[in-house]
ROZA-100342 format. One record per residue (C-alpha): residue number from 1; residue in one letter; x, y, z. Coordinates in steps of 0.5 Angstrom, whole numbers, plus 2048, in hexadecimal, padded with zeros to 3 digits. Example, Ala and Ser with C-alpha at 12.3 -4.5 7.8 and 13.67 -1.06 7.14 Angstrom:
// residues 2
   k r  c1  c2  c3
   1 A 819 7F7 810
   2 S 81B 7FE 80E
//
This chain:
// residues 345
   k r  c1  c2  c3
   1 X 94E 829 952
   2 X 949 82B 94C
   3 X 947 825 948
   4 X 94A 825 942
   5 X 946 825 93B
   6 X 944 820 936
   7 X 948 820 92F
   8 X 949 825 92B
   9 X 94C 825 924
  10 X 952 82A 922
  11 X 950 82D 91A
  12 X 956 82F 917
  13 X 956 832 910
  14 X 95D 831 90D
  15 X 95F 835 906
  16 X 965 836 903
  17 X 969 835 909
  18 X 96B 830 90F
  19 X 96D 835 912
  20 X 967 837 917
  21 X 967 82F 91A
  22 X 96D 830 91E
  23 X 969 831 924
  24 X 965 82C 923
  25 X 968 828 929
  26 X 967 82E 92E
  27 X 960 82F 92B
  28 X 95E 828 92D
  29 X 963 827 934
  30 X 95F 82E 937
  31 X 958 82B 933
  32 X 959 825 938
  33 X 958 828 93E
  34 X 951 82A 93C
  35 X 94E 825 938
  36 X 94D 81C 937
  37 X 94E 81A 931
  38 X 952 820 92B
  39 X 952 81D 924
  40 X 955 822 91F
  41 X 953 822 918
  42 X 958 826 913
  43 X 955 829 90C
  44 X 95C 829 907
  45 X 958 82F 903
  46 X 95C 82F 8FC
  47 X 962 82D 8FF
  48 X 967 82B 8FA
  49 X 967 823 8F9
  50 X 96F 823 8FB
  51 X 96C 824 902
  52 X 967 81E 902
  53 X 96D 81A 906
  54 X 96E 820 90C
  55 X 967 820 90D
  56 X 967 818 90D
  57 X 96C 819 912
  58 X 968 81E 916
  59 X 962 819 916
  60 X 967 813 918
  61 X 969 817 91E
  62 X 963 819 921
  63 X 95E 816 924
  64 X 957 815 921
  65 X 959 81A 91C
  66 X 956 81B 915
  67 X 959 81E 910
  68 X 954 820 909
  69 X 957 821 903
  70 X 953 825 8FE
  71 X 952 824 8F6
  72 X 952 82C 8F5
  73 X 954 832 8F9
  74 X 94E 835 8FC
  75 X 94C 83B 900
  76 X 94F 839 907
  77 X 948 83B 90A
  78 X 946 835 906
  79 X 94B 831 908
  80 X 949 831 910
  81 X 942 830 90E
  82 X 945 829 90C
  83 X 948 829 912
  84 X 942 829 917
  85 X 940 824 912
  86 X 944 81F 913
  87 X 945 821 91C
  88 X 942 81D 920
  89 X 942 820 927
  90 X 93E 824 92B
  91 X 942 82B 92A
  92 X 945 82C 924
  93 X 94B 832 924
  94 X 94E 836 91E
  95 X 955 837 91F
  96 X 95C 839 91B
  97 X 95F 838 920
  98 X 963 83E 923
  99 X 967 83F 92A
 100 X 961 844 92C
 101 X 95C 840 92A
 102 X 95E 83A 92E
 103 X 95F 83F 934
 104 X 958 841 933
 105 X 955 83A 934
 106 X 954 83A 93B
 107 X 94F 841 93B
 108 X 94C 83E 934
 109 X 94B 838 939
 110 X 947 83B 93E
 111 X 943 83F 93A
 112 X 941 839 937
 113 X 940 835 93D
 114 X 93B 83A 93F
 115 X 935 838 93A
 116 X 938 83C 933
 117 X 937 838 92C
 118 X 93D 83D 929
 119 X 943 83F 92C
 120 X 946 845 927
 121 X 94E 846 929
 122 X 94E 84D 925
 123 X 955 852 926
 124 X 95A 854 921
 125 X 95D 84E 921
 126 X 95C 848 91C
 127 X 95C 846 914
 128 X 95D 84D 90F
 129 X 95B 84C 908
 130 X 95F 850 905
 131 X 95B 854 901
 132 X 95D 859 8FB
 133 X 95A 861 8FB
 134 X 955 85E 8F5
 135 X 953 857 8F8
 136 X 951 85B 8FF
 137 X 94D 860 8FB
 138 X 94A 85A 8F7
 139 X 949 857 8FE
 140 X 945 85C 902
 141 X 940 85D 8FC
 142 X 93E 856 8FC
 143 X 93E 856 903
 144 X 938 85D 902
 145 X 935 85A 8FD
 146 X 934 853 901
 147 X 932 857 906
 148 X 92D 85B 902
 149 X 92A 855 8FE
 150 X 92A 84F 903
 151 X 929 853 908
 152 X 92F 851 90E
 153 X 935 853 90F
 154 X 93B 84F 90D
 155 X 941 851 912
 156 X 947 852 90F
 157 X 94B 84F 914
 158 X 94D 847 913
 159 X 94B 842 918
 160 X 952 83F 91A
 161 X 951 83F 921
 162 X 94A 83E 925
 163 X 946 838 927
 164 X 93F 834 926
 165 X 93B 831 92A
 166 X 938 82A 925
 167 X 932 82C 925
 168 X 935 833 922
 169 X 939 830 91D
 170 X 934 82B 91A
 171 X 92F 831 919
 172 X 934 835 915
 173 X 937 82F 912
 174 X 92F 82D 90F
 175 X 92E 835 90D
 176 X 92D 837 907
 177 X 931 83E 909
 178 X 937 83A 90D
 179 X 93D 83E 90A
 180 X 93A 844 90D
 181 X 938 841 914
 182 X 93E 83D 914
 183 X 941 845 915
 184 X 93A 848 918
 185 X 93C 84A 91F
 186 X 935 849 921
 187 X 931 843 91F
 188 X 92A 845 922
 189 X 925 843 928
 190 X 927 83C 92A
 191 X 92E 83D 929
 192 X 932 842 92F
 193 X 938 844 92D
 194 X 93D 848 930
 195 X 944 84C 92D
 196 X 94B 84B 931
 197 X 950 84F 930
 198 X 956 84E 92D
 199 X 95C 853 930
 200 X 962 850 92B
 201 X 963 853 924
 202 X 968 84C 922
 203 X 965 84B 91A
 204 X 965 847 914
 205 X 966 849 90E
 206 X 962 845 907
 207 X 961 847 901
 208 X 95B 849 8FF
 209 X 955 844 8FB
 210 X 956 843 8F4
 211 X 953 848 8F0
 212 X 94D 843 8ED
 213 X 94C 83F 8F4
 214 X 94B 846 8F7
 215 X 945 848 8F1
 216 X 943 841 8F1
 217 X 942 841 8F9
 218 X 93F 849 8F8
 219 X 93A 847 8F3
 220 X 937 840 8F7
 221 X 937 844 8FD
 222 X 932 84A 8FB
 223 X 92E 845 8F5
 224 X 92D 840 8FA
 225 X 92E 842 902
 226 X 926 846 900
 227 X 920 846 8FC
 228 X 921 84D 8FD
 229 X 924 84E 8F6
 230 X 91F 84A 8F3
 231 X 919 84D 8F6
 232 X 91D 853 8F3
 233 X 919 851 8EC
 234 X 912 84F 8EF
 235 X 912 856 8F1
 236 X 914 859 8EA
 237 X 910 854 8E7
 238 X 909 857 8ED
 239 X 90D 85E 8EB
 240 X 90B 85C 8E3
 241 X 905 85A 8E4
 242 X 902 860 8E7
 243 X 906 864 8E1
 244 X 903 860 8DB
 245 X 8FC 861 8DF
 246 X 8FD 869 8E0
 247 X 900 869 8D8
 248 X 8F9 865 8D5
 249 X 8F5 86B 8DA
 250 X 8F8 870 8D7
 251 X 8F8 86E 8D1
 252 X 8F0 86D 8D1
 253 X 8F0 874 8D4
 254 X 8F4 878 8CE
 255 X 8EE 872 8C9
 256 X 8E8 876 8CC
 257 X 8EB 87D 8CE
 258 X 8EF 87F 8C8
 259 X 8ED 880 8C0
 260 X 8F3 87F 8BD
 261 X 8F5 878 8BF
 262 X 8F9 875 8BA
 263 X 8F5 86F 8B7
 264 X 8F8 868 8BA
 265 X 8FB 86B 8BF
 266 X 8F6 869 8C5
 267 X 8F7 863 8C3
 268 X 8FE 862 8C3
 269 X 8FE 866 8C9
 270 X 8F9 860 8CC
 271 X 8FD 85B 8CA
 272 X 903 85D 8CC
 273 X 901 85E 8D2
 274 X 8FE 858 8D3
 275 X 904 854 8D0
 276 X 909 857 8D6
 277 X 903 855 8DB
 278 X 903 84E 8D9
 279 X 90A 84F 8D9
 280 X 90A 851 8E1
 281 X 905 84C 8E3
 282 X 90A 846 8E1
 283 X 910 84A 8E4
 284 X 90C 84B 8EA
 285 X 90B 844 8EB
 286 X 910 840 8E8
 287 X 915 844 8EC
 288 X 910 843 8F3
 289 X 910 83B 8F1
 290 X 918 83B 8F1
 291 X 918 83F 8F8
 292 X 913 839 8FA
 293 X 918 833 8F7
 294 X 91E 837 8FA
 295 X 91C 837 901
 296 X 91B 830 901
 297 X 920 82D 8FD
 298 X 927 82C 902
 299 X 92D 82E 902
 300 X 932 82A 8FD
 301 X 937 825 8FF
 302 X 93E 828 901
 303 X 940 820 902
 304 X 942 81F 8FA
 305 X 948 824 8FB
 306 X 94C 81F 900
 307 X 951 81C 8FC
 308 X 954 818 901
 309 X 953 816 907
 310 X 958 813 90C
 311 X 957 812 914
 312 X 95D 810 919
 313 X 95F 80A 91B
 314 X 95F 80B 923
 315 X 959 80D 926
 316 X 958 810 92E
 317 X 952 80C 92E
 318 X 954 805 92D
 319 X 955 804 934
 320 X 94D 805 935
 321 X 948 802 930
 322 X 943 7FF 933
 323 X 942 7F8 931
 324 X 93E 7F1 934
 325 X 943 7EB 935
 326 X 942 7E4 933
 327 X 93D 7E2 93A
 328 X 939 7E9 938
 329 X 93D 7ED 93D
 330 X 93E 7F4 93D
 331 X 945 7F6 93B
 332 X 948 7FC 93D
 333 X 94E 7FD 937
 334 X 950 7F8 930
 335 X 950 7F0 932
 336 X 956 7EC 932
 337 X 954 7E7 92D
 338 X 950 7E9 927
 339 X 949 7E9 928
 340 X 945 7E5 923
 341 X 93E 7E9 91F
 342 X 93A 7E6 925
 343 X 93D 7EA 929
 344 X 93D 7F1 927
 345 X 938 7F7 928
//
């Protein structure tokens, strides 16, 4: 019999729709067989407020379940990076969930047990954004240009159903660049992962991100994912520097070699030249001290979009708390009567 894995805790981003947690009981059944302990955390992502009850129901009707309400709508990317925060298994396992994706469990599973730290179920099933012509056109340059100026790829694919080892989710959730890594189909050494397919094509349709959430993730992921478009400027200001010192050299050369030279016009040149020198050494510095702050400064806190927090009543694990009775005896499961502050841990 193979020995079954300690906890992992289900992601499950909801927006808009409650459609994607009716298989949450077979999710959960088929994950039982697998794992310990299961805890579910549910991100309600700009849910409409009339839903706030069927969410509290959900949560009442799960065990060890959490359910987040967020102040603002936000990218779902976002929205499970909260999620890995607020786990605390030892996998984490992103998930709609979908019929192909609960089928495929058992092979994410093995692969899983075999030493990788994600496990990516990657097919042509899952969550579509349904994007138009001109947001797809938008969506394929910014993935060019993030490319070009930090320097990694970000896929185009959403992460909607794959698993992290915790030593995995916790360097994506603590990195500056999570949104991209929480996609990435690779997080580097240390980190093996592997891919399994999904033959199914059962999908579910969302509507796209808002315009001004979309620009908002846009321009955070390319200003702040690398130091690459502020070292941009370091190198205009190098590149000016070299300019305004070959501009006062020539300048110099026309004052020695040529006759006709205007009067006061080596000294303008000179002081120009030297202005749009200094002018260059402060952006060349200045912009190398802020590459410096930038890498040492952590990321900023997710933790103030929660709005709302409600956890279920019933608990798959109260039966086994470790506590030490009055006689100072080790008890597997809550005591009959109350304890007092002495005796517990």
């Amino acid at each position: 019999m193979i020995r079954k894995l300690s906890s992992v805790s289900v992601v499950i981003v909801v927006r808009h729709t409650l459609s994607q947690l009716e298989l949450l009981g077979r999710l959960l059944a088929s994950l039982r067989a697998h794992f310990a302990d299961i805890e579910t955390v549910v991100v309600a992502n700009g849910l409409p407020a009339d839903m706030a009850l069927e969410m509290k129901k959900v949560a009442e009707l799960i065990a060890d379940c959490t359910v987040l309400f967020l102040s603002e709508e936000v990218h779902d990317d976002v929205a499970r990076l909260l999620g890995i925060d607020h786990a605390i298994s030892d996998f984490v396992l992103f998930t709609t969930p979908l019929a192909a994706q609960i089928d495929a469990l058992p092979a994410m599973i093995a692969s899983l047990r075999e030493g990788n730290d994600v496990v990516i179920g990657e097919g042509d099933s899952g969550i579509i954004t349904d994007r138009g012509g001109i947001s797809s056109t938008f969506f394929d340059l910014f993935r060019g240009v993030h490319r070009l100026l930090v320097g990694s790829s970000y896929e185009a694919q959403s992460p909607t159903f794959r698993i992290f080892s915790r030593s995995a989710a916790l360097y994506i959730a603590n990195r500056r660049d999570g949104e991209v890594l929480v996609r990435a189909r690779s997080l580097g050494q240390g980190f093996p992962c592997a891919v399994i397919p999904i033959d199914s094509t059962e999908r579910l349709s969302v509507p796209s991100m808002p315009l001004g959430i979309a620009v908002a993730k846009a321009l955070r992921l390319v200003l702040t994912g690398s130091a690459r478009p502020l070292r941009l400027i370091s190198f205009l200001g190098f590149g000016g520097g070299i300019v305004a010192v070959i501009y006062a050299a020539y300048a110099i050369l026309v004052y020695m070699f040529k006759t006709d030279v205007e009067p006061g016009w080596t000294t303008l040149s000179l002081l120009l030249a030297a202005m749009l020198f200094v002018l260059s050494a402060q952006f060349l510095f200045l912009s190398e001290y802020l590459v410096q702050i930038l890498s040492t400064v952590p990321s900023s806190s997710r933790r103030q979009l929660v709005a709302r927090e409600f956890r279920s009543p019933a608990s798959s694990r109260a039966g086994r708390l470790n506590v030490i009775d009055g006689a100072g005896e080790f008890q597997l499961g809550a005591p009959e009567q109350p304890a007092g502050p002495e005796n517990v841990l």
